[in-house]
C-alpha positions, 0 to 999 in steps of 0.5 A, a space after each residue: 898462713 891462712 888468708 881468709 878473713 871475716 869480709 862484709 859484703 862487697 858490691 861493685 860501684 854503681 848507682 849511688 843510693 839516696 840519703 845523705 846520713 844526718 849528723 850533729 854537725 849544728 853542735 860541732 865546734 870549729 877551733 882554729 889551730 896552727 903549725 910550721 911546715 917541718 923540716 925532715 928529720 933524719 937520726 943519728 944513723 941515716 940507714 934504715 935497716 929493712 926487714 930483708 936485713 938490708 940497709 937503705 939511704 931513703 928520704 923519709 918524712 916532713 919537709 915539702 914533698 915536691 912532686 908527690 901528693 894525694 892520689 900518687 902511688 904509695 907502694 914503689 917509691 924510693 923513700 920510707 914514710 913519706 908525707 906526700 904534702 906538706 908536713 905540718 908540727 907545732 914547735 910551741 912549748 906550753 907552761 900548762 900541761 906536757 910541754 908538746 901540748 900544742 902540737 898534741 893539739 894540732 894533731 887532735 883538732 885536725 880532722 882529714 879534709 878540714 881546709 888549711 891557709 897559709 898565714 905569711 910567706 910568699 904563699 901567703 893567702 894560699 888554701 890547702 886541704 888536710 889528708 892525714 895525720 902521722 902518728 910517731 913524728 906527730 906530723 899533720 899532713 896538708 895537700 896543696 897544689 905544686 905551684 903552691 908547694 914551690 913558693 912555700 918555705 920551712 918554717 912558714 905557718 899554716 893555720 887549719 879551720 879544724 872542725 869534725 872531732 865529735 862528728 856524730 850520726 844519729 841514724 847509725 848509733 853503732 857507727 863511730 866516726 874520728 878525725 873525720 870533717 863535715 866536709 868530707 862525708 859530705 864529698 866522700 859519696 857516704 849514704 844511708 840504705 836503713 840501717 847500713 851505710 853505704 861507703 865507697 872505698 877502694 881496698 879491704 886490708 885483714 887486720 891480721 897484716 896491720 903493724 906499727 900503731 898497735 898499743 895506742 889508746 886513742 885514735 886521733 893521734 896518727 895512724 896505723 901502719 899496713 905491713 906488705 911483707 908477704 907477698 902473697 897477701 899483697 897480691 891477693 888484696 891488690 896492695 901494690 895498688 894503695 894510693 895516697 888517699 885512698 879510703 880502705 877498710 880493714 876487716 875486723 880491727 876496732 880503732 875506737 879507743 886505739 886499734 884491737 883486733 875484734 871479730 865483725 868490727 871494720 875500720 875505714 880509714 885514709 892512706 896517709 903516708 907510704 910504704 917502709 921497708 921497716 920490719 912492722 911499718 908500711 903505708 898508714 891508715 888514719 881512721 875515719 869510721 868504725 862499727 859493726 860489719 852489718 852495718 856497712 855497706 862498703 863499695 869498691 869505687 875506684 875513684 875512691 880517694 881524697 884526691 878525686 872525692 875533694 876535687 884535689 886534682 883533674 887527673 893522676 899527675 895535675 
């Protein structure tokens, strides 16, 4: 197999230069929408079967998510597709269009780092952050602090200020930008240098690798799964290193009208869930930006993560 693939430019982190990008975010529109905590689902066979021909007893997604969370491993654990948070789905059926429109919508609205409150329960009041959206079970995925996750229950509602979805920045024409917050790119350490913009991440991916999602039209409906089954590829980019949010770029898939491979496109996106043992299924990445590679100036950071660039946590395992 061979390795090598089209990678922008890489520079080490360092200082951070000026200019934040201008936006369009005064023609934003700001909806709030809704979910209940989901309870996990398990099939009618509980097994899953790997890719080694092996069957495996795993938790998987939705539920509350106890002692994982954004800035956590997300290769290694003993489970399969795990939602590292709260996992959020709207159980509403609507009279008027597909009767899973409200939870369509839920998953369209919400834009990874929108801010999420909870409307009744014993958390009643609490504030938490959205960190991905899980395309298959249609689950939003919500970050908050364990002592707020241990007085959550099944069922209780979240109600998430979703504001982002047609975020545009109109010093960078080429670039696109979905399921992305205001909040977030103003956190997240993005610069303009001319006609490049500088994002820090912490891994590049070869499209090549990339499994589960290819055939979607859209990309604001979940995620696109990293396969790890060749070992040499995993060592060669660092894969058993991926954390729950992490923002990676993967080099060349274009992701604005559902993921393609496409020559001098890259995709920066947030590593939403964990590894599968699934043939074809691994951590997912929600898109975040899309464009050209000459138009990315993308920066190894290793703090690049929602956990450390939103303030979520102090440190790995506060």
């Amino acid at each position: 197999m061979d390795l090598d693939f089209e990678q922008p430019p890489v520079a080490e982190a360092g200082a951070r230069p000026r200019g934040t990008p201008r936006t369009n975010v005064d023609r934003l529109v700001a909806v709030a929408v809704a979910g209940q905590v989901a309870h996990p689902i398990i099939r009618a066979n509980p097994y899953r079967m790997g890719r080694d021909g092996v069957p495996r007893l795993l938790p998987g997604s939705g539920g509350i998510v106890l002692n994982r969370r954004v800035g956590d491993p997300a290769v290694g654990l003993a489970g399969d597709h795990v939602e590292a948070g709260v996992s959020l789905h709207n159980n509403g059926r609507e009279v008027v269009g597909p009767p899973d429109g409200p939870n369509r919508a839920l998953m369209f609205y919400s834009c990874v780092g929108n801010r999420a409150r909870v409307l009744n329960g014993a958390a009643v009041g609490s504030v938490g952050t959205v960190v991905g959206k899980h395309g298959g079970i249609n689950h939003v995925i919500v970050d908050f602090p364990p002592r707020v996750k241990r007085r959550l229950a099944i069922g209780d509602r979240i109600q998430i200020e979703a504001h982002g979805q047609g975020l545009a920045l109109p010093g960078h024409p080429s670039l696109h930008a979905l399921n992305l917050s205001p909040r977030l790119l103003r956190r997240w350490g993005v610069r303009t240098e001319g006609r490049r913009l500088h994002v820090p991440i912490t891994h590049f991916i070869p499209a090549r690798i990339m499994g589960s999602g290819f055939g979607r039209s859209e990309g604001v409906l979940g995620d696109l799964d990293i396969q790890l089954s060749d070992a040499r590829v995993r060592r060669r980019y660092r894969l058993d290193s991926l954390r729950l949010g992490d923002f990676v770029a993967i080099c060349s898939l274009d992701y604005r009208f559902g993921p393609s491979a496409r020559p001098g496109t890259v995709t920066v996106g947030v590593v939403v869930h964990s590894d599968s043992h699934i043939a074809g299924h691994g951590p997912g990445v929600t898109p975040l930006l899309i464009g050209p590679v000459a138009n990315f100036h993308l920066v190894r950071e290793p703090r690049a993560n929602l956990a450390w660039v939103l303030g979520l946590r102090r440190r790995p395992g506060v």
